[in-house]
Backbone as a printed PyTorch tensor [residue, N CA C, xyz], in Angstrom:
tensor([[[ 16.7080, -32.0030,  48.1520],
         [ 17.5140, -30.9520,  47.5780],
         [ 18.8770, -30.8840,  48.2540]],

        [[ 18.7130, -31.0360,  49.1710],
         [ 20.2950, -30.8710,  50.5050],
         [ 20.9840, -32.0150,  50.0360]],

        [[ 20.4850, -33.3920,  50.0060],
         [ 21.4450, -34.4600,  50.1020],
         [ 21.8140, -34.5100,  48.4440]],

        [[ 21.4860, -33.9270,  47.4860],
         [ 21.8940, -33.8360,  46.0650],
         [ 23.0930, -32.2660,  46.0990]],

        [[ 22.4890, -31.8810,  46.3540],
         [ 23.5660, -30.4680,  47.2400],
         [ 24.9710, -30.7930,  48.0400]],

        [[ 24.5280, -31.6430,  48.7950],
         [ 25.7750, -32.2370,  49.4100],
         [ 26.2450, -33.0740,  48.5290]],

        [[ 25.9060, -34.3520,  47.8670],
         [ 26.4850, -34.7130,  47.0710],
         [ 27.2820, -33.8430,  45.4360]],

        [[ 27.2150, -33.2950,  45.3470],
         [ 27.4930, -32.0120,  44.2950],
         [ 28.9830, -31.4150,  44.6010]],

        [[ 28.5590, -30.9790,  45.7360],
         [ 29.4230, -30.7300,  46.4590],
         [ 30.8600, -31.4210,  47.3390]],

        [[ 30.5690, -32.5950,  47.3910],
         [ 31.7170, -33.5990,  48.0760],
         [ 32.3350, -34.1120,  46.6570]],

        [[ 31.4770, -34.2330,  45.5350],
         [ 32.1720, -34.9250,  44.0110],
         [ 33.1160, -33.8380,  43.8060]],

        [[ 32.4270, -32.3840,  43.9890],
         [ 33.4320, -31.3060,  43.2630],
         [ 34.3990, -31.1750,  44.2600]],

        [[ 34.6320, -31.4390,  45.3360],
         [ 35.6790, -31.4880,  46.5100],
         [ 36.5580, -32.6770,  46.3210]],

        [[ 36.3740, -33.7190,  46.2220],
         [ 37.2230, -34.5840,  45.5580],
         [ 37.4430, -35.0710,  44.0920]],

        [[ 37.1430, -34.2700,  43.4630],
         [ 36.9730, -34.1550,  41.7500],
         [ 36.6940, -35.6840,  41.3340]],

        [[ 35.7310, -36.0180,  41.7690],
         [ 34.8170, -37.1770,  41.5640],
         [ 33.3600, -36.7830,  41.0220]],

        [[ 32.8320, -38.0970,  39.7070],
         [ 31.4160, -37.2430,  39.3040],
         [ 30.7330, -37.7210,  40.2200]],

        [[ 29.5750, -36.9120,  40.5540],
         [ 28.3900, -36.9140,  41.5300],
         [ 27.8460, -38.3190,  41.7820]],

        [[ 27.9880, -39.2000,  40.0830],
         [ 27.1270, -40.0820,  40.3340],
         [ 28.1170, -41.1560,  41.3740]],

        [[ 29.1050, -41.1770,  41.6860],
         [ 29.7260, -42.0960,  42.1360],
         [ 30.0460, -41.2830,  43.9150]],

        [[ 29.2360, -40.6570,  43.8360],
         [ 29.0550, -40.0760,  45.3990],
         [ 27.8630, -40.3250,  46.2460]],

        [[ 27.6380, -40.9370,  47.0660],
         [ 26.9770, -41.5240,  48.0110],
         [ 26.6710, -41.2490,  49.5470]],

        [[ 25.9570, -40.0990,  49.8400],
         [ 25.9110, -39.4330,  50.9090],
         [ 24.4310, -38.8690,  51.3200]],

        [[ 24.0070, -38.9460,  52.1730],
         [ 22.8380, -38.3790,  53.1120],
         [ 22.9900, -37.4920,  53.7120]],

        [[ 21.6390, -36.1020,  53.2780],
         [ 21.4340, -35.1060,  54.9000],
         [ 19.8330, -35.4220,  55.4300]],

        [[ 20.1630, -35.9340,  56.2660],
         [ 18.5990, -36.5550,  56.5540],
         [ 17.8640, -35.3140,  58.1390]],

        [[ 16.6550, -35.2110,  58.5460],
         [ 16.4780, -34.7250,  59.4230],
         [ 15.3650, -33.6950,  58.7060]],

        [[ 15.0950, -32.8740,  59.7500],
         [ 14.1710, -31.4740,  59.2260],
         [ 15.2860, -30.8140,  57.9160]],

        [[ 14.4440, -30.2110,  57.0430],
         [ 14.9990, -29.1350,  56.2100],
         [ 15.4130, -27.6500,  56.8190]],

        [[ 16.4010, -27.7070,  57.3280],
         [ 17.0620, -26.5380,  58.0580],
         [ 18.3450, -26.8400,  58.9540]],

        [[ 18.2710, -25.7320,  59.9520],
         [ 18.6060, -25.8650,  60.7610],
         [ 19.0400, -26.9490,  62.1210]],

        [[ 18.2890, -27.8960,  62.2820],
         [ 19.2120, -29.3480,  62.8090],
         [ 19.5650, -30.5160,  61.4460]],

        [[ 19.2470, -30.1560,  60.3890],
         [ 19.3570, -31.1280,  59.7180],
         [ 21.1460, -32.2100,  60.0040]],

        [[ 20.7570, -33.1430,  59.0120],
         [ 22.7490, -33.3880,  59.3770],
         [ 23.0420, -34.3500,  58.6990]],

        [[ 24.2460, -34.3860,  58.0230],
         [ 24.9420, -35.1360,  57.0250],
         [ 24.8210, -36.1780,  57.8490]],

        [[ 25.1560, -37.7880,  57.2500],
         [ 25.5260, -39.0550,  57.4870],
         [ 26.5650, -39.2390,  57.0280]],

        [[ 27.4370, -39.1290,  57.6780],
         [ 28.7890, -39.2390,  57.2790],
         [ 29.3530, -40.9060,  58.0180]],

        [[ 28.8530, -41.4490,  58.7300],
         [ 29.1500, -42.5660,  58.4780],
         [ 28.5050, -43.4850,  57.6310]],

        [[ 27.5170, -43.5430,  56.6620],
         [ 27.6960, -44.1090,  55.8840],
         [ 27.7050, -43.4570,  54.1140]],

        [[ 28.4670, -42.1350,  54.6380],
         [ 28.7440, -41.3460,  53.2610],
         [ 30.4900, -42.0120,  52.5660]],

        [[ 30.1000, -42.2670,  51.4120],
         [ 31.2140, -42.9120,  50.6360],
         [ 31.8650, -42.6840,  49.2290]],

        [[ 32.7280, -42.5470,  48.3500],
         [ 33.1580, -42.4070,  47.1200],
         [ 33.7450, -43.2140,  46.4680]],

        [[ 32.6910, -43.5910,  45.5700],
         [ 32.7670, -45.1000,  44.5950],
         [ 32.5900, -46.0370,  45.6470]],

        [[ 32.2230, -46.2840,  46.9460],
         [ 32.2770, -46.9800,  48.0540],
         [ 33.7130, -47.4780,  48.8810]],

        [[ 33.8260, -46.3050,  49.0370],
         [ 35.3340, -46.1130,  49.8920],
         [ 34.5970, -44.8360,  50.6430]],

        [[ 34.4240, -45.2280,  52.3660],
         [ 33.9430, -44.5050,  53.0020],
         [ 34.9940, -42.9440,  53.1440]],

        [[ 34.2480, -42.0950,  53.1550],
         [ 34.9670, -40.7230,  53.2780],
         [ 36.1580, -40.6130,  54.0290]],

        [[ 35.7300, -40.9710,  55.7930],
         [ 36.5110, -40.9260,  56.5170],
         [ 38.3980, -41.7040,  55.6910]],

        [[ 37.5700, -42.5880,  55.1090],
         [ 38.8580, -43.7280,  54.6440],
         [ 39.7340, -42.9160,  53.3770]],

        [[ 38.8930, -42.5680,  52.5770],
         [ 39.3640, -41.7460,  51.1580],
         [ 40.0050, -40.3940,  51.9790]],

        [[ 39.7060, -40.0080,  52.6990],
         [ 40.5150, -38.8180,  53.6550],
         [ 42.1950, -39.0900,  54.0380]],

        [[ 41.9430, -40.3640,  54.6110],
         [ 43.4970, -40.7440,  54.9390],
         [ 44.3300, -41.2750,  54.0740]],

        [[ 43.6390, -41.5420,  53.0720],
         [ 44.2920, -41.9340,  51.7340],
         [ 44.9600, -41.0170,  51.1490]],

        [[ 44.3310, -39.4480,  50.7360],
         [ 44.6070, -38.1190,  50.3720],
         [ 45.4100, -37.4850,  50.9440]],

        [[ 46.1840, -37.1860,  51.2120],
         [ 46.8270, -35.9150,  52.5860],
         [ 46.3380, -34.6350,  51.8390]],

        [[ 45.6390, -33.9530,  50.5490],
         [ 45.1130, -33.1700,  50.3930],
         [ 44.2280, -32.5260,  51.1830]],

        [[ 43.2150, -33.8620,  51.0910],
         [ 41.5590, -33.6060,  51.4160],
         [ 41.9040, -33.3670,  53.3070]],

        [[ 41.0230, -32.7570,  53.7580],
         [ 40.7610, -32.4640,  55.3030],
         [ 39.1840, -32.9810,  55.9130]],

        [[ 39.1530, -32.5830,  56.8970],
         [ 38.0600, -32.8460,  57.4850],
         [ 36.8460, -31.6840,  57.8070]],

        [[ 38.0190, -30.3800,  58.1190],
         [ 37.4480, -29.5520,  58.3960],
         [ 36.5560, -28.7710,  57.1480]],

        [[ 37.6090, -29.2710,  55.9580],
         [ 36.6450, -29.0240,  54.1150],
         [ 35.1600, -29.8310,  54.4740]],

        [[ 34.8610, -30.8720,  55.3010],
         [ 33.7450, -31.6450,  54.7840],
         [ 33.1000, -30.9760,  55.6050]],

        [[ 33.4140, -29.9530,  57.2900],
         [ 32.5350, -29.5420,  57.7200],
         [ 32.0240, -28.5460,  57.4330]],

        [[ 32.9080, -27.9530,  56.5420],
         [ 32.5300, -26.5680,  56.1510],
         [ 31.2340, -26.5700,  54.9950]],

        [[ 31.7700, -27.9080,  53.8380],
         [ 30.8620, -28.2930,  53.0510],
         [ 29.3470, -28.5990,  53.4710]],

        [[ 29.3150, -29.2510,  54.6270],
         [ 28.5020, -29.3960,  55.5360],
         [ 27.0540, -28.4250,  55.5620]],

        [[ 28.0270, -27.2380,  56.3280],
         [ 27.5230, -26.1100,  56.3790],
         [ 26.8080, -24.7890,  55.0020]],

        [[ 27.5610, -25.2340,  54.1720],
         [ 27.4250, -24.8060,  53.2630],
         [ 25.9250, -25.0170,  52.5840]],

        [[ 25.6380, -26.2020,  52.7910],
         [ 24.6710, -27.2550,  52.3200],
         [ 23.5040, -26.3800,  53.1720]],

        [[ 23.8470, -26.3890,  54.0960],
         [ 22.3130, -26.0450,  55.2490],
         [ 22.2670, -24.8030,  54.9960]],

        [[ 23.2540, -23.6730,  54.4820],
         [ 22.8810, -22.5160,  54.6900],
         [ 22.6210, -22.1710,  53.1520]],

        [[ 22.6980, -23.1140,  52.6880],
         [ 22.3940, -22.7680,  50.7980],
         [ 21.0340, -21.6270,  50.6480]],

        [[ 20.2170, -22.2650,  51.3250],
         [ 18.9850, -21.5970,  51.1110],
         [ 18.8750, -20.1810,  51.6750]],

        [[ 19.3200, -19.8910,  52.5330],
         [ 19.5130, -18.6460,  53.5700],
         [ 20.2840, -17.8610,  52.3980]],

        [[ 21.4380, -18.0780,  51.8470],
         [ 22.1980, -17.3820,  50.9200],
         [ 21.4930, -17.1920,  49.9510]],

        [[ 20.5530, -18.2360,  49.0770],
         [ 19.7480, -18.1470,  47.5150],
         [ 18.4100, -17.0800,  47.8250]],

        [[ 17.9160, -17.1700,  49.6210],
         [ 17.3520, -16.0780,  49.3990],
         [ 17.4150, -14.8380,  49.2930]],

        [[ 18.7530, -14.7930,  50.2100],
         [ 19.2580, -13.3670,  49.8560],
         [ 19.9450, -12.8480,  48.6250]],

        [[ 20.2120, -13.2990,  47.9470],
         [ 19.8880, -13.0390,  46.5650],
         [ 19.4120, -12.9590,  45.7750]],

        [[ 18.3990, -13.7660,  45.2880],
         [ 17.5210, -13.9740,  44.4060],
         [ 16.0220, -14.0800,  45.3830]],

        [[ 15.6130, -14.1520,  46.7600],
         [ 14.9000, -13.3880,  47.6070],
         [ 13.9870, -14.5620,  47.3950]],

        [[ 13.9520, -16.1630,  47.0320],
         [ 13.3270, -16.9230,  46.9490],
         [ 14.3600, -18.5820,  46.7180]],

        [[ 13.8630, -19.2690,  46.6950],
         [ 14.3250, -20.7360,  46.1770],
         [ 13.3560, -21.5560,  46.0000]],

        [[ 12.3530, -20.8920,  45.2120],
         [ 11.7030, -21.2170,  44.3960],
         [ 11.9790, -22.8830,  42.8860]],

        [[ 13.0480, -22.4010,  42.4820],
         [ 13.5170, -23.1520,  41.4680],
         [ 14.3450, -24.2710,  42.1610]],

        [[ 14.5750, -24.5110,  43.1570],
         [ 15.3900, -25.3600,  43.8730],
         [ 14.3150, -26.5560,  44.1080]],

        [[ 12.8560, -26.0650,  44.3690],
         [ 12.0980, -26.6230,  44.9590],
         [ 11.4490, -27.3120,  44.0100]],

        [[ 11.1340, -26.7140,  42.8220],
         [ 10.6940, -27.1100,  41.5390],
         [ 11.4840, -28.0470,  41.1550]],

        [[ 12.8350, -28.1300,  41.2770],
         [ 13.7560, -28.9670,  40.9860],
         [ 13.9310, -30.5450,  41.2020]],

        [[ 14.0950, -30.4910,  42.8810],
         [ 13.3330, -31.3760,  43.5820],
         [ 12.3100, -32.0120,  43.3480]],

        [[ 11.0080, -31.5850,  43.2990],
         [  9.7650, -32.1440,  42.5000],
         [  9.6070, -32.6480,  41.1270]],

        [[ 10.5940, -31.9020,  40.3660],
         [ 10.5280, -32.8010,  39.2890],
         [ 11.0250, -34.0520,  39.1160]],

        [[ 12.3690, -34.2990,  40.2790],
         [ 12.8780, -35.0320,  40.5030],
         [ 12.2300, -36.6110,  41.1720]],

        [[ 11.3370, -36.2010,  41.7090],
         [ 10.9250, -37.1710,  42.9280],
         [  9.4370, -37.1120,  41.5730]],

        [[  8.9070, -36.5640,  40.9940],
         [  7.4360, -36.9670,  39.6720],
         [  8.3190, -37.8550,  38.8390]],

        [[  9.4260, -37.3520,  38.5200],
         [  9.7930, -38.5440,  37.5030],
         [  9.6670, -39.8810,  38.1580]],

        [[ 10.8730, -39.8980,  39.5790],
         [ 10.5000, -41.1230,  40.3480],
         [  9.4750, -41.9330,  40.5020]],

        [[  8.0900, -41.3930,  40.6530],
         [  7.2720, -41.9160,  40.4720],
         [  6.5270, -42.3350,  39.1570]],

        [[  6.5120, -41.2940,  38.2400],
         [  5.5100, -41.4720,  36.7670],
         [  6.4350, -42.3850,  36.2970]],

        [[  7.9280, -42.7160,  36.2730],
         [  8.5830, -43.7570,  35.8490],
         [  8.8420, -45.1500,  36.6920]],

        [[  8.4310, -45.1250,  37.7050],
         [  8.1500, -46.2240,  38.5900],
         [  9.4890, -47.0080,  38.7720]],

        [[ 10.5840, -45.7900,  39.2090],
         [ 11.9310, -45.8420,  39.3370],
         [ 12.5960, -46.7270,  40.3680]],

        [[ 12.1000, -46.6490,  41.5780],
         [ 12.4230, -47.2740,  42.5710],
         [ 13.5690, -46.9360,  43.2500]],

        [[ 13.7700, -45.1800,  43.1550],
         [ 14.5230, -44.1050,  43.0280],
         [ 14.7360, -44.3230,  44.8800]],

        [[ 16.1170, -44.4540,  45.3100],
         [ 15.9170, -43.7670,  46.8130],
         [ 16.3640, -42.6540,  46.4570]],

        [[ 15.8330, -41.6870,  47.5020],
         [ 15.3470, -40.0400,  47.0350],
         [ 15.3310, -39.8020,  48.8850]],

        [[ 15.8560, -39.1950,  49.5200],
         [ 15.5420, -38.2210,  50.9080],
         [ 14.4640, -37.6120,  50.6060]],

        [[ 13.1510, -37.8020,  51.1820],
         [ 12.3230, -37.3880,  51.2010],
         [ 11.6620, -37.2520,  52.6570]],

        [[ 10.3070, -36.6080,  52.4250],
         [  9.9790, -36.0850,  53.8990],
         [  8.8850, -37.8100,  53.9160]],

        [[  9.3970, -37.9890,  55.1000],
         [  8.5910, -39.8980,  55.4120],
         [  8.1120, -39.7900,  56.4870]],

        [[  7.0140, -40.7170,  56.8190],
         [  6.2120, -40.8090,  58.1340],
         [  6.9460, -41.8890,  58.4690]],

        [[  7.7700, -41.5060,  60.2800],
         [  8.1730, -42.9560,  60.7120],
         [  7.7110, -42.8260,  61.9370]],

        [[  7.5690, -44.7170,  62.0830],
         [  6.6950, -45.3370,  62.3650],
         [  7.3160, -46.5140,  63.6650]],

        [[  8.5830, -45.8230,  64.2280],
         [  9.6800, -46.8740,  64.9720],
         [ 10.7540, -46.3600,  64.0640]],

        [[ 10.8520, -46.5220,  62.9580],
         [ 12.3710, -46.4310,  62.4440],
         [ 13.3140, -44.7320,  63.1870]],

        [[ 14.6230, -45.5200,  62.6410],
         [ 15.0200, -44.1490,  63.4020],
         [ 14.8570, -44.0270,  64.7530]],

        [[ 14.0860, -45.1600,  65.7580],
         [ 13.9430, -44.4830,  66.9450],
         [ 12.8580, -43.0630,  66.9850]],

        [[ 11.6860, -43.1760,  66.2770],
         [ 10.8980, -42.1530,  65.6250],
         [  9.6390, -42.3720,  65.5110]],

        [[  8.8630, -41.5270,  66.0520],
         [  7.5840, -41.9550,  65.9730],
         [  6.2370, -41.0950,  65.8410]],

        [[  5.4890, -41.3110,  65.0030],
         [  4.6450, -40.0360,  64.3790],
         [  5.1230, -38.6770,  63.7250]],

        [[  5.9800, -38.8160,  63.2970],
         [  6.6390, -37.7690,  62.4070],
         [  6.8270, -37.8200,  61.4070]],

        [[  6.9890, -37.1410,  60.2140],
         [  7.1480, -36.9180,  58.9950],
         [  8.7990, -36.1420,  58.8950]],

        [[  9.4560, -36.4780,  58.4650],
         [ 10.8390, -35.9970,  58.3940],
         [ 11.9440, -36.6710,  57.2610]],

        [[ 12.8800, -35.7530,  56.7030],
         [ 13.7290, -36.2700,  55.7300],
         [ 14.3740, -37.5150,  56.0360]],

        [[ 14.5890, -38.6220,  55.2040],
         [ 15.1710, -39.8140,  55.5330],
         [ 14.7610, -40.6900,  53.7300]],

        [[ 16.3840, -41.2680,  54.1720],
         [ 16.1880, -41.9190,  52.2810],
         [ 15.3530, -43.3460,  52.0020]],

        [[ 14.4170, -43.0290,  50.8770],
         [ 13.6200, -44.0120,  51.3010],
         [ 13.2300, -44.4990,  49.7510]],

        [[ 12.6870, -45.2750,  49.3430],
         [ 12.4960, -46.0520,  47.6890],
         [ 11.2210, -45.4090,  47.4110]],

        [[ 11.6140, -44.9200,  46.1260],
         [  9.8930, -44.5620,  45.8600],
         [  9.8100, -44.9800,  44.2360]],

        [[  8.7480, -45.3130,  43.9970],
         [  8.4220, -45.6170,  42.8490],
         [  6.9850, -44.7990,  42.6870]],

        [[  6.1630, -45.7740,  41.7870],
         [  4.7660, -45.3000,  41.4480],
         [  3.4490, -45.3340,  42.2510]],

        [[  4.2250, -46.3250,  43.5530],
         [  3.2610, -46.3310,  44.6650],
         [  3.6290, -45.0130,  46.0340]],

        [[  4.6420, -44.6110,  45.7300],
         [  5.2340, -43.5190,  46.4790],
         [  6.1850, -43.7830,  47.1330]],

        [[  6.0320, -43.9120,  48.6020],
         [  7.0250, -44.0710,  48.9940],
         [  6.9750, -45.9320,  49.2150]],

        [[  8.1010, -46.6450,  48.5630],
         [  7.3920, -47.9370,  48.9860],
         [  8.0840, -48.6940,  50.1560]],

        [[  9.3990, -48.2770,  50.8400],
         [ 10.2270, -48.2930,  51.6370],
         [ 11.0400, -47.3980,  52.5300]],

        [[ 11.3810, -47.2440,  53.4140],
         [ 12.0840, -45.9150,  54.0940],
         [ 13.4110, -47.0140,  54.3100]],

        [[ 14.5380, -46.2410,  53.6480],
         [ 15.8970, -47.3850,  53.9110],
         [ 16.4810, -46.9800,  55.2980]],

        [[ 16.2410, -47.2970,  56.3000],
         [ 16.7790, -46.7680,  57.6990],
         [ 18.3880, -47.3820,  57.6530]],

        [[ 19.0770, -46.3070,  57.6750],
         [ 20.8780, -46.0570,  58.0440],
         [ 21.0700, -46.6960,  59.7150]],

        [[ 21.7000, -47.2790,  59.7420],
         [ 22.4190, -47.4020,  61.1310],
         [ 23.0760, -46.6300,  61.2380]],

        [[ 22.4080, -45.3010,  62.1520],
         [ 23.8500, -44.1730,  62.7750],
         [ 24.2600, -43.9540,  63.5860]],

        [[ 25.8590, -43.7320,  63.4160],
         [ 26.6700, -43.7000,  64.6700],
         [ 26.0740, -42.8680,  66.0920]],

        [[ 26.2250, -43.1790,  67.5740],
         [ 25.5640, -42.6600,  68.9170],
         [ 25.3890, -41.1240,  68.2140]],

        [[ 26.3030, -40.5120,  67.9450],
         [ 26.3130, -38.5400,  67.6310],
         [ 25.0640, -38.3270,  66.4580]],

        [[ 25.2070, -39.2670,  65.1010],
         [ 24.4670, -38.8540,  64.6330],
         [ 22.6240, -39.2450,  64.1780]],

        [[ 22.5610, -40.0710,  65.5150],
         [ 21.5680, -40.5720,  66.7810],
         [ 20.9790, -39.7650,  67.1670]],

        [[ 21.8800, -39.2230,  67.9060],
         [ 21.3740, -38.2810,  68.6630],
         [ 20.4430, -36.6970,  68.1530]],

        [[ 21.4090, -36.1840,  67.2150],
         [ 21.4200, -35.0480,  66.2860],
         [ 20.1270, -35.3090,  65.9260]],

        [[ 19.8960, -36.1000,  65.5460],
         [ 18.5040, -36.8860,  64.5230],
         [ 17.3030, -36.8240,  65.6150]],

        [[ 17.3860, -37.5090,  66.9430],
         [ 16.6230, -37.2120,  67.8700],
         [ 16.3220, -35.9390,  67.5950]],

        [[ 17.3460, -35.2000,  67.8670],
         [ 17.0300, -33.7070,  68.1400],
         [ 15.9030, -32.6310,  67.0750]],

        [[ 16.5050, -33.1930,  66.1060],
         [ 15.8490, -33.0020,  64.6050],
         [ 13.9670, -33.1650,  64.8690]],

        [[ 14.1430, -34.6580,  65.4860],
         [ 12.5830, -35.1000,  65.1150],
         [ 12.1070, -34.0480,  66.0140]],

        [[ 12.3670, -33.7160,  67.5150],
         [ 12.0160, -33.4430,  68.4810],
         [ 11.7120, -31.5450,  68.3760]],

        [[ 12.4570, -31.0120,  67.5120],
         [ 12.4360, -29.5210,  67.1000],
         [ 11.3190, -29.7640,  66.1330]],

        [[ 11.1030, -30.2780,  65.1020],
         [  9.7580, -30.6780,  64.1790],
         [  8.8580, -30.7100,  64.6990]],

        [[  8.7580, -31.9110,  65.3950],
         [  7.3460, -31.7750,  66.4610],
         [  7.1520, -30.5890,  67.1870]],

        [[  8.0620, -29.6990,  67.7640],
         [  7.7230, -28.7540,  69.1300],
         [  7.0490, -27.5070,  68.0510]],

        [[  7.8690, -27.6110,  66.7760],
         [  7.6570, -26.5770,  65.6680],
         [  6.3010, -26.9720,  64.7910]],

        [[  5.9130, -27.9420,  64.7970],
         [  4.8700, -28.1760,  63.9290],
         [  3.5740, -28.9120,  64.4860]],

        [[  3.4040, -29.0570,  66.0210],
         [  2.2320, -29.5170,  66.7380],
         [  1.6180, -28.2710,  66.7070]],

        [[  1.7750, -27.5040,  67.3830],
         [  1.2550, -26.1200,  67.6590],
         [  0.3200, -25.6060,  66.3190]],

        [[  0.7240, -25.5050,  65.1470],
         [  0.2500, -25.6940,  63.5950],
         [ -0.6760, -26.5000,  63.3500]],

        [[ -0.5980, -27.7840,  63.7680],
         [ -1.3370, -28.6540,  63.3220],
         [ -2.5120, -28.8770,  64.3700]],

        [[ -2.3530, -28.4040,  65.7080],
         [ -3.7000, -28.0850,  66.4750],
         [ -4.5260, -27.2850,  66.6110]],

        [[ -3.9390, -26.1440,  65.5730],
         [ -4.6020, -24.8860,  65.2870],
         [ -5.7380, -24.8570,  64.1890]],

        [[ -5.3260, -25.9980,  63.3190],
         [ -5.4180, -26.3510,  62.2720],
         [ -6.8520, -27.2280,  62.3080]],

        [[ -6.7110, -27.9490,  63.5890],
         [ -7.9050, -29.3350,  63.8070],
         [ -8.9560, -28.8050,  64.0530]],

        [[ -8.2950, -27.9620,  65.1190],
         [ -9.4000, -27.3020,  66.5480],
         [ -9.1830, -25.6670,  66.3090]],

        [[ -9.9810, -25.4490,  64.8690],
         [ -9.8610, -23.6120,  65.3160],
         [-10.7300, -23.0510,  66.1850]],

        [[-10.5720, -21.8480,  66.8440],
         [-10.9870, -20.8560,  67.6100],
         [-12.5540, -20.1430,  66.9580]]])
């Protein structure tokens, strides 16, 4: 939902259509999540590059956009007190992928296995799915910062979702 969000959002920022926008928010759904902005691009002219091309466009627009993206949900609940339909959205998105045996890369939540520097976790990252599910995880080469961020990501998941899942094995 985020990385179609972000993409939505960077087309309508450079009045480019969506489909020719090419960008990742990979990580937990929240709060550490985080754009890939080095290998986010338009029509394949990396951002950073289409930036210096523009003297319009800024940088500080993409962080704000950024932000915007992560706090979407925080805002849709306070309004409408759910995001419900966002989620539905998503799912229909990723059933077609599969019942049509699309071979759709889609950010989805993936078990990695080494990639990423990652291990035993389930976390957003863009990956091919067709009718067998997920049939590939496309691992990004990212820059040291957004390395790191991503560490951080896996590492808040786990601290947030072991505790759950041992409660879960071994009840009281």
């Amino acid at each position: 939902m985020d990385t179609a969000r972000f993409r939505y959002l960077l087309g309508d920022y450079f009045q480019v259509d969506t489909r020719n926008v090419h960008a990742y928010i990979i990580g937990e759904h929240g709060d550490t999540e985080l754009p890939v902005w080095s290998h986010a691009d338009i029509g394949g002219k990396p951002v950073d590059e289409y930036l210096k091309t523009r003297g319009e466009y800024h940088r500080e627009d993409l962080d704000e956009i950024f932000v915007n993206v992560r706090d979407a949900a925080y805002q849709i609940i306070q309004r409408k007190g759910a995001t419900f339909y966002g989620i539905a959205m998503g799912l229909i998105r990723i059933t077609k992928a599969i019942l049509q045996d699309e071979n759709s890369i889609l950010t989805v939540s993936a078990y990695l296995d080494g990639e990423y520097v990652s291990h035993d976790v389930y976390i957003g990252v863009p990956a091919i799915v067709n009718r067998s599910g997920i049939r590939e995880i496309v691992e990004l080469q990212l820059d040291e910062g957004e390395q790191s961020k991503f560490s951080h990501s896996v590492e808040v998941l786990k601290t947030n979702t072991l505790p759950i899942l041992d409660s879960i094995q071994n009840p009281k």
